[in-house]
C-alpha positions in Angstrom: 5.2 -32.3 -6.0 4.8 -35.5 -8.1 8.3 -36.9 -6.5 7.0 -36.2 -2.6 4.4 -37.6 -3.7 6.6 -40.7 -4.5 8.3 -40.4 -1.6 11.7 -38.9 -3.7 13.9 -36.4 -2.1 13.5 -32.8 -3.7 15.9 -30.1 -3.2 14.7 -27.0 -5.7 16.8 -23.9 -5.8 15.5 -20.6 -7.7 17.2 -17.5 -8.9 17.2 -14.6 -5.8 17.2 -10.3 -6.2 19.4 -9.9 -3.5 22.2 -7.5 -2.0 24.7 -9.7 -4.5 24.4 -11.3 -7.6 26.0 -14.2 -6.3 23.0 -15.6 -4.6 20.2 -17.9 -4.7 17.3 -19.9 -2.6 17.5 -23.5 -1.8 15.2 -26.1 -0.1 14.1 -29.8 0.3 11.1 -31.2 0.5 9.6 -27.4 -0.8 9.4 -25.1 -3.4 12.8 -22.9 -2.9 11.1 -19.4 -2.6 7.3 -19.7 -2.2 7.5 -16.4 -0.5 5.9 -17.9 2.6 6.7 -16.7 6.1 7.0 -20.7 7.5 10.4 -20.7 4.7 12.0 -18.0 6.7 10.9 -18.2 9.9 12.8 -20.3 11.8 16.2 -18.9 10.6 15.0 -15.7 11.3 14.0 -16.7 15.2 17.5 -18.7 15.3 19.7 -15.4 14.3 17.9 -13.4 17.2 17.6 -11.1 19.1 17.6 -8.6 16.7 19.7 -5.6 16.5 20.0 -2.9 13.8 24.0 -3.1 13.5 25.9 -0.7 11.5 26.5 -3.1 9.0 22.6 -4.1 8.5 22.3 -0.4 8.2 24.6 -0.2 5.0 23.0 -3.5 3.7 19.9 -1.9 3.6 20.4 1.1 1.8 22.1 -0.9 -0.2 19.2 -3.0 -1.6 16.7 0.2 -1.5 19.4 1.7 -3.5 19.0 -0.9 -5.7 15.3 -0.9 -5.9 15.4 3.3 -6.4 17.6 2.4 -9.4 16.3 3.6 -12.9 18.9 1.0 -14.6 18.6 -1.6 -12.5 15.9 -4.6 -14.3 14.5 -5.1 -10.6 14.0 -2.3 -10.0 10.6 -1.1 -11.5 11.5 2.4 -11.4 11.2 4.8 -14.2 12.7 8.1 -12.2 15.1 8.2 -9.1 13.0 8.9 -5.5 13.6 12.6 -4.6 10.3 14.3 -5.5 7.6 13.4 -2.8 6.5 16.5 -1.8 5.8 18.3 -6.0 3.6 14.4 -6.0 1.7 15.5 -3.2 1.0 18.7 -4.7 0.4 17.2 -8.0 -1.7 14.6 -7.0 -3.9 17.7 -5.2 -4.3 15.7 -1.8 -6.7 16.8 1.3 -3.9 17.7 4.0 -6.5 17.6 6.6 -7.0 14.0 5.7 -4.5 11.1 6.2 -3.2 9.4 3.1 -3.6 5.7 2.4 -2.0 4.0 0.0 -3.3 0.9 -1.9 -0.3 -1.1 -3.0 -1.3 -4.2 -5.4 1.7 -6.4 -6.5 1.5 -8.8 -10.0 -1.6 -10.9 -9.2 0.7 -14.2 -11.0 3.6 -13.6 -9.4 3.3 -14.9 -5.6 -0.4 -15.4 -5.2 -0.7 -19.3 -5.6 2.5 -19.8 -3.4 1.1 -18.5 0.3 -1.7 -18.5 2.5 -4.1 -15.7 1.9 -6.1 -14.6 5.1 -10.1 -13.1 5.0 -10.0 -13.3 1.1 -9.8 -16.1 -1.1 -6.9 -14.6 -3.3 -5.4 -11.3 -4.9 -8.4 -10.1 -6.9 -10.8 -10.7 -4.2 -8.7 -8.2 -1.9 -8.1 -5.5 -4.5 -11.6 -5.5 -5.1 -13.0 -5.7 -2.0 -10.5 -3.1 -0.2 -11.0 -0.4 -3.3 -14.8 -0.8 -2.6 -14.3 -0.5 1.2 -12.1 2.5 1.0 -14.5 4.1 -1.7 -16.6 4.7 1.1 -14.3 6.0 3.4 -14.4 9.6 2.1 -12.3 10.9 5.4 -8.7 9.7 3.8 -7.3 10.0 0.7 -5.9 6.9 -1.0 -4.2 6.1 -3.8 -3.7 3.0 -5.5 -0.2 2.5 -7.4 0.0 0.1 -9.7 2.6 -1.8 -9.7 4.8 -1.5 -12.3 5.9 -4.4 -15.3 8.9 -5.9 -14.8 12.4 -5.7 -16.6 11.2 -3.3 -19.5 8.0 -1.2 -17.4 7.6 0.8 -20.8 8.3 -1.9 -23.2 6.7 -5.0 -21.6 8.4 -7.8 -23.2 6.7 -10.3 -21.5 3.4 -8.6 -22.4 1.8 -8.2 -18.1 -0.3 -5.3 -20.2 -2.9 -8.1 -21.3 -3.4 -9.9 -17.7 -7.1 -9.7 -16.8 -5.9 -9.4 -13.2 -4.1 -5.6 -13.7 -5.6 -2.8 -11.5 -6.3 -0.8 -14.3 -9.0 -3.5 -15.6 -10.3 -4.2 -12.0 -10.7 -0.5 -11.3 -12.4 -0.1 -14.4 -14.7 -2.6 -13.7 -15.8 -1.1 -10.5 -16.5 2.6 -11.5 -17.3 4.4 -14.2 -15.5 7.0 -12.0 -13.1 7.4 -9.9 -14.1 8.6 -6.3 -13.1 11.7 -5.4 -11.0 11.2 -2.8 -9.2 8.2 -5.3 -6.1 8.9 -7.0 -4.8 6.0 -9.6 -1.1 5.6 -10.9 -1.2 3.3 -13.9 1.7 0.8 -14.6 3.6 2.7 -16.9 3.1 6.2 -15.2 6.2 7.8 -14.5 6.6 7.9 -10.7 9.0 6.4 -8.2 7.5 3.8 -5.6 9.4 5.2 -2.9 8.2 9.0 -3.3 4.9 7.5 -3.2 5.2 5.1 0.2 6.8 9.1 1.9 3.7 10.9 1.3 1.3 7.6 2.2 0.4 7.3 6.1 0.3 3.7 6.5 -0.5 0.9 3.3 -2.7 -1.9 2.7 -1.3 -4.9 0.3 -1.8 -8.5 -0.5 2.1 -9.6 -1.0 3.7 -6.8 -2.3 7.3 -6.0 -0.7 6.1 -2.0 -0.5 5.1 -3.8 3.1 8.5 -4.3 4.1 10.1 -1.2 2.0 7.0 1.1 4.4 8.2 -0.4 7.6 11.6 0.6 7.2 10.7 3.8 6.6 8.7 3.8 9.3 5.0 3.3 7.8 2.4 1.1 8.8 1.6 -1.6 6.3 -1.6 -4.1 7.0 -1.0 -7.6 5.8 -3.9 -10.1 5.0 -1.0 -12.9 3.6 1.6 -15.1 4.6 4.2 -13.4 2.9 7.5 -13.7 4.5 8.3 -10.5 6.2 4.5 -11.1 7.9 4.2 -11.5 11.4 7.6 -10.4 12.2 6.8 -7.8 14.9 6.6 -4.8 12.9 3.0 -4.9 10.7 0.0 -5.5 11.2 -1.4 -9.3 10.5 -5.0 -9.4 10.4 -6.4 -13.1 10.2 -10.1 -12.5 9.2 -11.8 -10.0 7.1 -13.4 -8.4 9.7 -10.0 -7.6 11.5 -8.8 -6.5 8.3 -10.9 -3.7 7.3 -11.1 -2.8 11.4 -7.4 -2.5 11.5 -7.9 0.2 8.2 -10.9 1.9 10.1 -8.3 2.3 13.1 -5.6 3.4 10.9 -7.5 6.0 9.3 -9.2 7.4 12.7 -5.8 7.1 14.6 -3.3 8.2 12.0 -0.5 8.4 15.0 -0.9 4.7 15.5 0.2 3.7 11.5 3.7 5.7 12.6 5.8 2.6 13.7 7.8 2.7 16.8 11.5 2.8 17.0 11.5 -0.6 18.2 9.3 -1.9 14.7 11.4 0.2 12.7 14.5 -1.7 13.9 13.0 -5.0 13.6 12.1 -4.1 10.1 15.2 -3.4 8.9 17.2 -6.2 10.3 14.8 -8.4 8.6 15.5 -6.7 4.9 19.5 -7.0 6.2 18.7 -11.1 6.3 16.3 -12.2 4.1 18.2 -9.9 1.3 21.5 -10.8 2.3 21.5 -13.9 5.3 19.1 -16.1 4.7 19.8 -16.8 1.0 23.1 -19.4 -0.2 26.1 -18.0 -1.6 26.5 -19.5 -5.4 28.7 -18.6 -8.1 26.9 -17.8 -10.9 23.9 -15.9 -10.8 21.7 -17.3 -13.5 18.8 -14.7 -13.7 22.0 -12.3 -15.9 23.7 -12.9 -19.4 26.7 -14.9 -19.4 26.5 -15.8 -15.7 29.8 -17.8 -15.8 32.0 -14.8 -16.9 32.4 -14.4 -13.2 33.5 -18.0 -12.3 34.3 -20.3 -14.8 34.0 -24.1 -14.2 37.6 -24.5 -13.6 37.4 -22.2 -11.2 34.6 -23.2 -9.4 36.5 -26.7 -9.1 39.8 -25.8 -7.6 40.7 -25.1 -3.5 40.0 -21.5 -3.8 36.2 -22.4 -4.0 36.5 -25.6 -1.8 37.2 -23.5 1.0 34.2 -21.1 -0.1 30.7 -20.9 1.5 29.8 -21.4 -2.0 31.0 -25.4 -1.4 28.4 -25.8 1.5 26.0 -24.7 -0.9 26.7 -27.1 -3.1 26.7 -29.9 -0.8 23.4 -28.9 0.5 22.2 -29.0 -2.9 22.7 -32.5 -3.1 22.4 -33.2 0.5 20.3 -31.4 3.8 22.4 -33.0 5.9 25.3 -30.6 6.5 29.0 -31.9 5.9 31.2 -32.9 8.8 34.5 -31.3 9.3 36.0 -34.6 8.8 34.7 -35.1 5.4 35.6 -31.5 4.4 39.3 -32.1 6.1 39.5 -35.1 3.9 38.6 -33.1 0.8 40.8 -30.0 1.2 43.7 -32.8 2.1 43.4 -34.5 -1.3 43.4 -31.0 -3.0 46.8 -29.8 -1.1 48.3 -33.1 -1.4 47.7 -33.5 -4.7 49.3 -30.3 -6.1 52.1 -30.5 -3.6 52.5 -34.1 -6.3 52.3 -31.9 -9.4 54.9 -29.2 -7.9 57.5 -31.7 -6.8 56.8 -33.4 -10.2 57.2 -30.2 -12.2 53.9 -29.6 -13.3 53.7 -26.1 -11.9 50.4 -25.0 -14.5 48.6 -28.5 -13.2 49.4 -27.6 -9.3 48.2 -23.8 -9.7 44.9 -24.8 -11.8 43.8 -27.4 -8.9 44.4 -24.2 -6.3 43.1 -21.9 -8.1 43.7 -18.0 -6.9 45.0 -18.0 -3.3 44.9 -14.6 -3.1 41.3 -14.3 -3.3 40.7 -16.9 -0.5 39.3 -14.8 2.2 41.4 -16.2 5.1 40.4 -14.3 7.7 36.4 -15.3 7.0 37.5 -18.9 7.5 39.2 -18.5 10.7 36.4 -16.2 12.2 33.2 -18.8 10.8 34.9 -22.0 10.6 38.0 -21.8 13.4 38.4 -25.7 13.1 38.7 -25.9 9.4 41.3 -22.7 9.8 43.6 -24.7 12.1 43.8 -27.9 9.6 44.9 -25.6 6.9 47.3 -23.5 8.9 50.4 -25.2 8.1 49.6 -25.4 4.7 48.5 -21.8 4.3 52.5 -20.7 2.8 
């Protein structure tokens, strides 16, 4: 902020849980993953029209797997998803009654970087939704909280003590629950997903149970700019009073929190990109131990990785401006020509270390994105 507001050039980049490790966010002029909608949207309008394509499929339940995973530090989860129905038995729910589910995510961890609609931040909306719906004694809901990150049960970076946690919010409302209320705590064993099957549609701030619901086919009712908002397949209320007459509808009209095909398509070809599209390829992911075991330095700097997508994400990192083919001609040129020197000089270890390890350069990626580039190299490819 202080360099915009110095009129400096910014580019920030952030760590991304994505479909790969090798991942992250990059922007200029803007924090790299505010969560925002705006950050995403026009990349997401560009790589229309949307279609649910068998690889977007497996992408998908490839990052829920992920998410499902017990072992997995993003995960959150303390038991695999499988046991929906022994909740709902559990959890003694009215089955004539539709099921709403109350979804809060970390109050710290998104909530100053977007736009919050009809309330003036997190706490304001759990608060006021929990007393709304205490009211609303022809549903059941139940609030989940979420879960504490990278150790749930030992907490190393101690989310027990926030002020902000459900758990103290709740407890600051009733002395009681409601009857109709059902509360998971933080470090309750349940799985996330078994919870969002039984639920009928959801109600959140930020939390990415909106997009998890929509996939699986649930209504979720935004009142944020979070990214996956306002992309055809939840619903966006912009005041207050639209927000808590979208849940009155929901509740009154269960059949209308069941997405359509259509919605349910949209929703997951927008996990397929923002998990695995819309963020920049990079070598190293730094949110991991020893995040260069992958790709060491040397490696990063030889042709192998110059004719990478990890390259243009380097250059963007230092420039917006994408580079010309000219100017990447130029570089690969000096890199070919340069260890043809070494080999015809003997210096066989020098030549191989500047081309790194041809046989992982993904040839036929290069000719189908960059058919130009493919055609320069061409001769040299033997």
């Amino acid at each position: 902020r202080l360099a915009l507001m110095r009129g400096i050039p910014v580019c920030t980049l952030e760590s991304f849980i994505g479909g790969s490790d090798f991942q992250i966010c990059a922007s200029w002029t803007q924090p790299a993953i505010n969560w925002d909608t705006v950050l995403v949207k026009e990349k997401w309008e560009q790589a229309g029209p949307h279609f649910a394509t068998p690889e977007a499929k497996d992408n998908v339940a490839k990052i829920m797997g992920i998410f499902d995973d017990v072992d997995d530090i993003y995960s959150h989860q303390f038991i695999k998803s499988g046991n929906s129905e022994n909740i709902r038995q559990s959890l003694q729910l009215d089955s004539r009654k539709p099921v709403v589910l109350v979804m809060p995510s970390l109050g710290h961890e998104k909530h100053n970087r977007i736009s919050h609609y009809g309330f003036k931040d997190h706490v304001e909306w759990f608060n006021e939704t929990v007393s709304y719906l205490s009211q609303r004694t022809d549903c059941n809901v139940i609030i989940r909280s979420h879960p504490f990150p990278y150790d749930a049960i030992k907490d190393p970076l101690d989310h027990g003590a926030s002020k902000e946690l459900p758990e103290v919010l709740i407890g600051k409302l009733f002395s009681e629950l409601p009857d109709h209320f059902r509360f998971i705590g933080a470090k309750e064993e349940y799985n996330t997903y078994d919870i969002l099957k039984i639920g009928d549609f959801l109600v959140t701030h930020h939390s990415t149970t909106g997009l998890e619901a929509s996939v699986l086919g649930k209504a979720a009712v935004i009142c944020s700019s979070i990214n996956y908002a306002d992309k055809g397949f939840t619903f966006d209320p912009k005041t207050k009073e639209q927000y808590f007459s979208t849940i009155d509808m929901l509740i009154e009209n269960p059949e209308k929190a069941k997405l359509s095909e259509r919605q349910v398509e949209l929703a997951l070809c927008y996990m397929d990109f923002f998990y695995f599209k819309w963020p920049f390829p990079f070598p190293w992911n730094i949110m991991r131990a020893f995040f260069k075991k992958d790709y060491s330095f040397e490696r990063v700097i030889s042709l192998e990785i110059l004719l990478h997508s990890f390259t243009e994400t380097f250059d963007f990192l230092v420039n917006p401006v994408p580079t010309d083919i000219q100017m990447r001609k130029k570089e690969i040129s000096i890199y070919i020509n340069s260890a043809k020197k070494y080999l015809d000089d003997g210096n066989i270890d020098l030549a191989n270390r500047l081309i790194g390890n041809c046989a992982m350069i993904n040839f036929d990626e290069i000719r189908a994105t960059q058919p130009k580039l493919f055609d320069f190299i061409k001769p040299d490819i033997s």
